[in-house]
C-alpha positions in Angstrom: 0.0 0.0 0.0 2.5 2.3 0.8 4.2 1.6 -2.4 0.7 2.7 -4.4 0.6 5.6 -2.7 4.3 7.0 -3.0 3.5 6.6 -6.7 0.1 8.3 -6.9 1.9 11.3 -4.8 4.4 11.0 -7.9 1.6 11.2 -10.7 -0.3 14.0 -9.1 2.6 16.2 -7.9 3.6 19.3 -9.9 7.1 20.4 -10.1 6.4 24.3 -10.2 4.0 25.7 -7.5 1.1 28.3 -9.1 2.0 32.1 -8.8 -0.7 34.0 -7.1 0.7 37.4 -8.4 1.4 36.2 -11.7 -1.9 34.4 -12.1 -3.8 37.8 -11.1 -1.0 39.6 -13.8 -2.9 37.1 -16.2 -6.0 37.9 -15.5 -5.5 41.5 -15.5 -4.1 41.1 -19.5 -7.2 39.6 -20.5 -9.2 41.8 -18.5 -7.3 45.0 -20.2 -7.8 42.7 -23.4 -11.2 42.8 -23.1 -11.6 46.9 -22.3 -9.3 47.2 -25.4 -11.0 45.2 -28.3 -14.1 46.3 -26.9 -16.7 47.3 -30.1 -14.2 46.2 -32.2 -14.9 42.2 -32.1 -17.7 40.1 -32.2 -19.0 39.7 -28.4 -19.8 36.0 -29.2 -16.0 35.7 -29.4 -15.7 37.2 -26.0 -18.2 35.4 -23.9 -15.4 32.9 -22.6 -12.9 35.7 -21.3 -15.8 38.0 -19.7 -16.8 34.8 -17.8 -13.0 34.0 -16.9 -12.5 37.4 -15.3 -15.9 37.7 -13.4 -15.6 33.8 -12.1 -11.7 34.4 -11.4 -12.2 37.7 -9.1 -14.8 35.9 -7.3 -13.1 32.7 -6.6 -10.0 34.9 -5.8 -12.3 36.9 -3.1 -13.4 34.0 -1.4 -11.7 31.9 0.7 -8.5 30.2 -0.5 -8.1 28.1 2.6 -10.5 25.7 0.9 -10.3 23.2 -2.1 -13.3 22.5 -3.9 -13.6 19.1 -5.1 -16.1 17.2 -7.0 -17.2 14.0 -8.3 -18.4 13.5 -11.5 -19.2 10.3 -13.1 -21.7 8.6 -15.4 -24.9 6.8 -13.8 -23.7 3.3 -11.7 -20.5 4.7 -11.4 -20.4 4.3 -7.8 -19.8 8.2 -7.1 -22.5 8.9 -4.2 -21.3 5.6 -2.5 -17.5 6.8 -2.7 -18.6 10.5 -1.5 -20.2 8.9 1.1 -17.3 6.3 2.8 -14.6 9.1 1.7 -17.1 11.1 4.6 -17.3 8.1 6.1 -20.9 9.1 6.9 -24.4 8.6 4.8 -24.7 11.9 2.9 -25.6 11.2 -0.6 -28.0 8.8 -1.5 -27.1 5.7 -3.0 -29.7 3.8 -5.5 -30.2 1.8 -8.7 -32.5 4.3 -10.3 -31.4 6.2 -13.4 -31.1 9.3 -12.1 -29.8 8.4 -8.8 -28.1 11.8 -8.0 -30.3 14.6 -8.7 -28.8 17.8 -6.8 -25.5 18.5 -5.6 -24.3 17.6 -2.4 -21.6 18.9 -0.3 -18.9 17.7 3.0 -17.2 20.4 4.3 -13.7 19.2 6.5 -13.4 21.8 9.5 -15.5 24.5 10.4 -19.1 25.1 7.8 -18.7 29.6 8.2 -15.4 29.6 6.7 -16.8 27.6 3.3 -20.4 29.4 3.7 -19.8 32.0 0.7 -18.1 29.5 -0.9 -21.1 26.8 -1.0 -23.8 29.9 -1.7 -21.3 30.9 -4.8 -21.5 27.3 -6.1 -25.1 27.1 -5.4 -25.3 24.2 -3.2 -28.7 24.1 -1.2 -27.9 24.7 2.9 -30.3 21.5 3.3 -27.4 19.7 0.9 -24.5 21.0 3.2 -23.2 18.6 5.7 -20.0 19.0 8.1 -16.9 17.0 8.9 -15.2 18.6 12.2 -11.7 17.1 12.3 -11.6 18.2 16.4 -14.3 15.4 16.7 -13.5 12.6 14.5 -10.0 12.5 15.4 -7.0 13.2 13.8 -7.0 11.2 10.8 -9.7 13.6 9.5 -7.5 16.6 10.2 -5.5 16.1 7.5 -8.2 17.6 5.2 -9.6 20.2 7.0 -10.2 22.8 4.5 -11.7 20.1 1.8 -15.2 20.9 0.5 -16.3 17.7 -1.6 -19.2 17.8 -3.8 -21.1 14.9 -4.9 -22.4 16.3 -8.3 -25.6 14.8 -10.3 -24.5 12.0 -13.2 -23.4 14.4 -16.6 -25.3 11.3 -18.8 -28.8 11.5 -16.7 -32.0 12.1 -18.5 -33.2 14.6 -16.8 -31.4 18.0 -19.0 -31.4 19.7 -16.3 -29.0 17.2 -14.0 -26.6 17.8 -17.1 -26.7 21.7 -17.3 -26.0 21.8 -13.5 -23.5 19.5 -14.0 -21.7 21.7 -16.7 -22.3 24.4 -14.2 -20.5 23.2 -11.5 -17.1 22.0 -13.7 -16.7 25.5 -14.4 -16.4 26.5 -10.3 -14.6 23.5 -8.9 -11.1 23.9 -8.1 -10.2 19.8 -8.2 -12.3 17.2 -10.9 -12.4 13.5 -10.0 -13.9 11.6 -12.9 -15.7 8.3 -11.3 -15.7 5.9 -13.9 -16.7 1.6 -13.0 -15.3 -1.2 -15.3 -18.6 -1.2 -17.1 -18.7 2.3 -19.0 -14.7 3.6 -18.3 -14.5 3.9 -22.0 -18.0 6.0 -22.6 -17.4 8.3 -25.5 -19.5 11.0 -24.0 -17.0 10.7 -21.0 -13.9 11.4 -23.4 -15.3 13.4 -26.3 -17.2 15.2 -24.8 -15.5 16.1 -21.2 -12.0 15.1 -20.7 -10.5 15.8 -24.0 -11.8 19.5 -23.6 -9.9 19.7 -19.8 -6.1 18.9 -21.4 -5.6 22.5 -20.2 -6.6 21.1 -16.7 -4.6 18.4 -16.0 -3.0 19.4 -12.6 -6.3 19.4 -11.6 -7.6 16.5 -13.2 -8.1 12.9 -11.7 -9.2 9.7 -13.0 -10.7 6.9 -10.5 -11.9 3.6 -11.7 -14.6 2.9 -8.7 -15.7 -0.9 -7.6 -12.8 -1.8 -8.5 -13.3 -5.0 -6.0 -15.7 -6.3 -8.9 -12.4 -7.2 -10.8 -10.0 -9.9 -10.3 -6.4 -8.8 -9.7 -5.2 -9.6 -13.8 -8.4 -7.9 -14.8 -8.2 -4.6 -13.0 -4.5 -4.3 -13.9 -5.8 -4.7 -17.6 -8.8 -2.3 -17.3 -6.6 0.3 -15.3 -3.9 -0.1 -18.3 -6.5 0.3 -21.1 -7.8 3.2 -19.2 -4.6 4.8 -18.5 -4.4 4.4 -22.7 -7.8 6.1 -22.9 -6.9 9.1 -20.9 -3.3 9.4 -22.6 -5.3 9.7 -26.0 -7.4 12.3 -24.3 -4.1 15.1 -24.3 -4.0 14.4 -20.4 -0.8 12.2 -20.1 0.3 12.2 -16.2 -3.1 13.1 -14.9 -3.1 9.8 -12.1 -5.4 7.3 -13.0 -6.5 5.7 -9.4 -8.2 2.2 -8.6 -10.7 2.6 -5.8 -13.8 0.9 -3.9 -16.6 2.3 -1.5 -16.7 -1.4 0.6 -13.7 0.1 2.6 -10.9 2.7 4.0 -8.2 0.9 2.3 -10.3 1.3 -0.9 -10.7 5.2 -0.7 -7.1 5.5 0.3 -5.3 6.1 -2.5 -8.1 8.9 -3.2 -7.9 10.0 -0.2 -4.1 10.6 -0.6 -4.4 13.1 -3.5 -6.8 15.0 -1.7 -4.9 15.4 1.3 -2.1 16.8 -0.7 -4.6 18.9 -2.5 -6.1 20.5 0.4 -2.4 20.7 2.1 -0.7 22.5 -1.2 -3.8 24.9 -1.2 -2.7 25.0 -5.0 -6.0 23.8 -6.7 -7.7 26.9 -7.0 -4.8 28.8 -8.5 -3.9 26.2 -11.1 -7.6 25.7 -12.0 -8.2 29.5 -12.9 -4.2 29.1 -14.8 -5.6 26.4 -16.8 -8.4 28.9 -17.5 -6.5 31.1 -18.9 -4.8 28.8 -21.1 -8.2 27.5 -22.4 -9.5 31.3 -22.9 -5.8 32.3 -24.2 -6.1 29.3 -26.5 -9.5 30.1 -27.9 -8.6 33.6 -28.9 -5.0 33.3 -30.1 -6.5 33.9 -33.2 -8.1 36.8 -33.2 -5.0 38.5 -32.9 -2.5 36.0 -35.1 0.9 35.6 -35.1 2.0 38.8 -37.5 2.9 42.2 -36.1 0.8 44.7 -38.3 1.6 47.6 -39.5 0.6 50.6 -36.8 -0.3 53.3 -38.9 -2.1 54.4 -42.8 1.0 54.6 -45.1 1.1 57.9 -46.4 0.6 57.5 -50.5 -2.5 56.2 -49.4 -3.8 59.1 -47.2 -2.9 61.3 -50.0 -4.8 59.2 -52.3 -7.9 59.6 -49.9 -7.5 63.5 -49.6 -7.5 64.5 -53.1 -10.6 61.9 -53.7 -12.3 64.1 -50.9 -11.1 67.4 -51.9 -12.8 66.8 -55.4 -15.9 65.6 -53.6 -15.3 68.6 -51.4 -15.5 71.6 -54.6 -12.0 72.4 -54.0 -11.5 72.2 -58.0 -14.4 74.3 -58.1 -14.0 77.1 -55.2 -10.3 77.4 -56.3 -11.5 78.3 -59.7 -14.0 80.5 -58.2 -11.2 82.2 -55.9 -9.1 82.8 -59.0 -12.0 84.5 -60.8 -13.2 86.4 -57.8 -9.6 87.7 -57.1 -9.5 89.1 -60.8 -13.5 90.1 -60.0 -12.2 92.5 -56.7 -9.0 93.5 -58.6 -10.4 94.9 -61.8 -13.2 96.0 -59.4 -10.4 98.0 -57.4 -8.4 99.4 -60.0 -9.9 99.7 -63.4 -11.5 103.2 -64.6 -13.6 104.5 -62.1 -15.9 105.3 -64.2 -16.6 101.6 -65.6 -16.4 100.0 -62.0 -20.3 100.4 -62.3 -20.6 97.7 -64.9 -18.5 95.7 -62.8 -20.5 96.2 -59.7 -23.1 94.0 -61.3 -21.8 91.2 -62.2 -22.2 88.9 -59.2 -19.0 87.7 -57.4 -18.0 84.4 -58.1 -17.1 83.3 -54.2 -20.7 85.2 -53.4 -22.8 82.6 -55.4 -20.7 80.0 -53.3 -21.8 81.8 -49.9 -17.8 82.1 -49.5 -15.3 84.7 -49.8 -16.4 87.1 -47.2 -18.9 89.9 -47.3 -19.5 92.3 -50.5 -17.1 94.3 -52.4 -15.3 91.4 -51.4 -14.4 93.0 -47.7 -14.1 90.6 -44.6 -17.5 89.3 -42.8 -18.3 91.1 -40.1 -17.4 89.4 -36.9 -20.2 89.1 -34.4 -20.0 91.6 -31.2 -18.4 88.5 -29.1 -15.9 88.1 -31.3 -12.5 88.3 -29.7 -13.7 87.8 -26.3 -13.1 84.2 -25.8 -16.9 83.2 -27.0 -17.3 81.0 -29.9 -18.5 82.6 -33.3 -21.6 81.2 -34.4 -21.8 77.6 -36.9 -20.8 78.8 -40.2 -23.7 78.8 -42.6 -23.3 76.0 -45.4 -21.7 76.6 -48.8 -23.4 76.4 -52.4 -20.7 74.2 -53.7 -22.1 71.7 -56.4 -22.7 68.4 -54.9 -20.1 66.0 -55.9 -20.5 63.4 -59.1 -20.8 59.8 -59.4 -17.3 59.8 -60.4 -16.4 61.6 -57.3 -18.7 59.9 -54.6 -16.6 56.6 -56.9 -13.5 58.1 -56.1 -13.9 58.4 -52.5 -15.6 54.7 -52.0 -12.4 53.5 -53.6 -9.8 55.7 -51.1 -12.0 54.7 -48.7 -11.4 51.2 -49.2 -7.9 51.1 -50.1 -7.0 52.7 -46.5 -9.1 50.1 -45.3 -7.0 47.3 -47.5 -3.8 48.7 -46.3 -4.6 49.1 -43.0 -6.0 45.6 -42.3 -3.5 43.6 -44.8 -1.8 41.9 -42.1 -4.2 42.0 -39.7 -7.0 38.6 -39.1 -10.0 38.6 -40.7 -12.2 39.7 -37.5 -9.8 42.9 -36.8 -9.7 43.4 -40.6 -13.5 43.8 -40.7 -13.1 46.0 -37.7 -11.0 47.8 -40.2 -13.2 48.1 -42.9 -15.6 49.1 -40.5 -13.8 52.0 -38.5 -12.7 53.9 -42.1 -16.8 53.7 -42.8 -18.1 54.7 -39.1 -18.4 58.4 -39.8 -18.9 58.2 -43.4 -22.7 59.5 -42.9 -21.0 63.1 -41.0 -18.0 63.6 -44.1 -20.0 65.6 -46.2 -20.4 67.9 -43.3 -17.4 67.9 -42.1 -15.5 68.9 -45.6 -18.4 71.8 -45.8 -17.1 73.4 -43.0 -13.6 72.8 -43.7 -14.0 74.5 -47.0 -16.6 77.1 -45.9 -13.9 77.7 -43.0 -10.8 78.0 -45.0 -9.4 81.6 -45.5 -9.1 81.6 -49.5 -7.0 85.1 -49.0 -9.1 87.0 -51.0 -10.9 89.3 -48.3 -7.8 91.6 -47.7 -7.1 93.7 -50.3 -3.3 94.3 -51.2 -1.4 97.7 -50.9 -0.8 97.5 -54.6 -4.4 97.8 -55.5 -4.9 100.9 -53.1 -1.9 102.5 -55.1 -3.5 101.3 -58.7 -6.8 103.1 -57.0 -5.4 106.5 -56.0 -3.5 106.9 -59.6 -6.6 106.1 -61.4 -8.6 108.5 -59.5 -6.0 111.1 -60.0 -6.1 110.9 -63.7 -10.0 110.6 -63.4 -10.3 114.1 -61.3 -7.4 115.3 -63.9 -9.8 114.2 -67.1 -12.6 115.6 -65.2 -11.2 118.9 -64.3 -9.9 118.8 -68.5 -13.5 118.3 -69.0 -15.2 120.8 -66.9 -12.7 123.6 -68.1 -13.5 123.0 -71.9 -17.2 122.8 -71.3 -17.1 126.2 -68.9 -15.5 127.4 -72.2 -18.1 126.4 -74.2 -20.7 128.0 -72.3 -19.1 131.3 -72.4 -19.0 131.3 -76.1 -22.7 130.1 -75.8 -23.5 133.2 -73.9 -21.5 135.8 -75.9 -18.9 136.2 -73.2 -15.7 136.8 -74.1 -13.8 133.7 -74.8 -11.6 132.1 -72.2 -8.1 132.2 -72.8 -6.9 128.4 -72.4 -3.0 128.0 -71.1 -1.6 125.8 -74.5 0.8 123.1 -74.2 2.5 123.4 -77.6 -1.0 123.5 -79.8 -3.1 121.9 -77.5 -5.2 123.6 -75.1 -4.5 122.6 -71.8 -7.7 121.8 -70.8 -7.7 119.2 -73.7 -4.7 117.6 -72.0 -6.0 117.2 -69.5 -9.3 115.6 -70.6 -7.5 113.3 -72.9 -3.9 112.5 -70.8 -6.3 111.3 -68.2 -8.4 109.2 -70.1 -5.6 107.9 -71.9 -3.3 107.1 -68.6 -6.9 105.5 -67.4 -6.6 103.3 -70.0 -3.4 102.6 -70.1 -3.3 101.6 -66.3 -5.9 99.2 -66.6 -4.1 97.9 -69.5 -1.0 97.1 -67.7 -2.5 96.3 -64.6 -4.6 93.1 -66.5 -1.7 90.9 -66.5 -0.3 91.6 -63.0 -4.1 90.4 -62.2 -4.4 87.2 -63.9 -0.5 86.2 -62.4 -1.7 87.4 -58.5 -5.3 85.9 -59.5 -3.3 82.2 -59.8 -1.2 82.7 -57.2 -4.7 83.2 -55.0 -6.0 79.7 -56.4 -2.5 78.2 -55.8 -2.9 79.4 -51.9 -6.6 78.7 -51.1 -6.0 75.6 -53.1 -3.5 74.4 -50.6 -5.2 75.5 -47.8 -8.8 73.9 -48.8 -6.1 70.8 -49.0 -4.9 71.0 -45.6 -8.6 71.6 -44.2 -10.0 68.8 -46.1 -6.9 66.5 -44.5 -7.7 67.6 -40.9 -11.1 66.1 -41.6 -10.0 63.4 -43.3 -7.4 62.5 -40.7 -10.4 62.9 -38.0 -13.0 61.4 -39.5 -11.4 58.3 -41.2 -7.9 58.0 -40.7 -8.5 58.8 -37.1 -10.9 55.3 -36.3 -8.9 53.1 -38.3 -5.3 54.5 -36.0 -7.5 53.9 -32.9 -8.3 50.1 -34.4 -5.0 49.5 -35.4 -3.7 50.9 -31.7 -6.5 48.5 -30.3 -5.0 45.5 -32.1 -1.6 46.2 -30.9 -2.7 47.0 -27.7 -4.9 43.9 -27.6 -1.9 41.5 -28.9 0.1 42.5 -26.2 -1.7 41.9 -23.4 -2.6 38.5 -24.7 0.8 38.1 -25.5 0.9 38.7 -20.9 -1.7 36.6 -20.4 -0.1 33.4 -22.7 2.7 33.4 -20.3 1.6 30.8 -17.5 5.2 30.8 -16.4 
């Protein structure tokens, strides 16, 4: 016997102790793992690792003095019998019909208030609580005070609701022993469908072959070898594989061994919530893959997308219009004075656009507020033609190649998210490129010093023509009236007053003549500037409102890698 024992201590003893500071670092990286990819993945995907970190920070809060333990097993296993000698009391009931075990019953070694939040967590009934004080029943109870043992319903009953309390409970437990009897060891639903989904549990994992005083001594070496076979295919190589039998002590004892050392390690609960943590690590490894990404929108690309939104933005066409309304104010502010009437009403070119300032082309008036620290009022929207097919084309495809460029590397899930992010505030864009436009200063409201000088010259040789003008005609209405006739200063053979009158009509013209082309080049150089500042306006908003959400999904994924990357470290 002591021989059986010093190897089951072997098979069930782990050589590195659980961290409890590095366990709660774990939980902590999927817990920031969750904040972080949250609205960005599907929630089905996250079901496992919210139910991690809620069950994990309650288990942690309550007591880990105590070791939860329960049996599981299939109908006839024998498991209510061996929960009843290993409490060497009648707890559980024992009988032949299918189901025998229909709610969970606990044992709690040492005092019951110490386990009392425990039990209520697990949801065993206080009617299904029963004690073990090691002070009374001498000191070879003592040895596992601190056990709770739970005698679960059978996981193949008929009654669905046995089997969803039975999933339940494997969740909770810190310490699974499977009860399996020579009959059914090998049940499929056993191996498929329980212990080849715990191989991330196997330090808390145990295997007993009950009634094993049914077997002669060749037979249960066979059945415990074919079984040990059975559990090695199931991914849980060195989880111990135990003989036992109800009829006796010395047929619990080797049972009773591992959960002494369970209960004096206090280790269960720690590596239980490690192994879940591998299982939840495991089931989202890829949803994050193995590739870094790329962190940020290459910048070809987010050129590509601002000039598709500038053209769906006008900029083409309020450029145009600046240049035209620059030559519009110019010619308007030095040409002839006596022609600027015509001018005057043509409409301004910015005007029809509602940009440009107010009229004549001076600045808008700034509301009273302005310049005390309060916010001028929303600027009113522009008349700029709405954008083409081709255009609205142009900035689907920009859109999408960010997207593409973006989420290349990246697994599908976080390349939807993507895809998704570049969209999110595609319905506010048209807006937002209003304002920028109707925002930008196209440079056209001040008017330079050079027209000012143009402005006084012409009016000088206006008065100068007029003055010409009015002298000849005073000199015609003398003759009209039989006057004497006014004797006109001469410049060679002209009169003077003729000079005048035609020098300043002829410097009128010629000003305006040679002012034209200084126009057109200051006119382009006014499209060229409020061509590159629409640009940088229409890039704020394109950076905000669609490079901005894919950065903050790309900064999620990295983010998100590297905290799993934390919580995949179980060393």
């Amino acid at each position: 016997m002591t021989d059986i024992l010093g190897r089951v201590r072997d098979a069930f003893r782990t050589d590195q102790r659980a961290d409890p500071d590095r366990l709660v670092e774990r939980l902590h990286a999927v817990d920031r793992f969750l904040h972080t990819v949250d609205g960005h993945l599907p929630d089905e995907r996250l079901v496992a690792a919210h139910t991690l970190v809620e069950r994990a920070g309650t288990r942690l809060a309550l007591s880990l003095n105590h070791t939860v333990v329960a049996l599981a097993g299939a109908t006839g296993s024998g498991k209510s019998s061996l929960f009843n000698s290993l409490a060497r009391f009648e707890m559980s009931p024992v009988g032949v019909r299918r189901p025998t075990t229909g709610v969970t019953h606990a044992c709690v070694w040492g005092p019951l208030d110490g386990a009392t939040r425990l039990l209520d967590w697990v949801g065993v009934l206080p009617r299904h609580r029963f004690v073990r004080e090691s002070a009374l029943d001498g000191a070879d109870e003592a040895a596992l005070h601190g056990l709770v043992l739970l005698d679960l319903p059978d996981f193949d009953s008929v009654e669905w609701s046995h089997r969803t309390e039975v999933d339940r409970l494997l969740g909770l437990v810190d310490l699974v022993v499977w009860v399996v009897d020579p009959q059914k060891y090998a049940d499929r639903v056993l191996h498929r469908g329980y212990l080849r989904e715990l191989h991330r549990h196997r330090d808390v994992t145990v295997v007993v072959l009950n009634q094993a005083d049914r077997l002669q001594p060749d037979e249960l070496t066979r059945v415990l070898a074919d079984l040990r076979r059975l559990v090695d295919a199931d991914q849980l190589s060195g989880v111990p594989v135990l003989a036992t039998s109800a009829l006796s002590d010395t047929g619990t004892a080797p049972l009773r061994s591992v959960l002494e050392q369970a209960v004096a390690e206090r280790q269960a609960a720690l590596r239980r919530l490690s192994g879940d943590v591998d299982t939840v690590v495991e089931g989202l490894a890829d949803l994050v893959g193995t590739d870094r990404a790329d962190d940020d929108v290459d910048r070809p690309t987010i050129r590509r997308l601002i000039d598709a939104l500038a053209g769906a933005a006008g900029v083409p066409a309020v450029a145009e219009a600046t240049e035209q309304a620059y030559r519009h104010r110019a010619v308007a502010a030095t040409g002839w004075p006596l022609a600027r009437g015509l001018r005057r009403l043509r409409p301004d070119p910015l005007r029809r656009l509602h940009l440009g300032g107010g009229a004549d082309g001076a600045p808008a008036p700034l509301p009273a507020s302005a310049g005390l620290g309060i916010e001028r009022p929303p600027l009113a929207a522009t008349s700029v033609p709405e954008p083409s097919a081709a255009q609205r084309s142009a900035v689907g495809l920009a859109l999408r190649a960010v997207a593409d460029r973006a989420g290349t590397t990246l697994p599908a899930t976080w390349s939807a998210a993507v895809a998704t992010a570049a969209r999110s505030r595609l319905a506010d864009l048209p807006d937002a490129l209003d304002r920028a436009v109707a925002g930008t200063d196209l440079g056209v409201e001040r008017r330079p010093v050079w027209w000012r000088v143009v402005n006084a010259v012409q009016w000088l040789v206006t008065v100068t023509a007029t003055v010409g003008l009015g002298w000849l005609l005073l000199g015609y209405a003398v003759r009209a009236l039989g006057l004497p006739e006014l004797d006109y200063p001469m410049v060679g053979v002209v009169p003077l007053p003729t000079v005048l009158l035609l020098g300043g009509l002829l410097l009128g013209a010629l000003l305006s003549l040679l002012a034209k082309p200084v126009i057109r080049w200051a006119a382009r150089r006014a499209r060229w500037r409020a061509e590159g500042r629409m640009h940088d306006a229409v890039a704020e908003a394109a950076r905000g409102y669609v490079v901005a959400p894919v950065r903050e999904v790309l900064r999620a994924y990295a983010e998100a890698r590297s905290a799993l990357a934390v919580a995949a470290k179980s060393r």
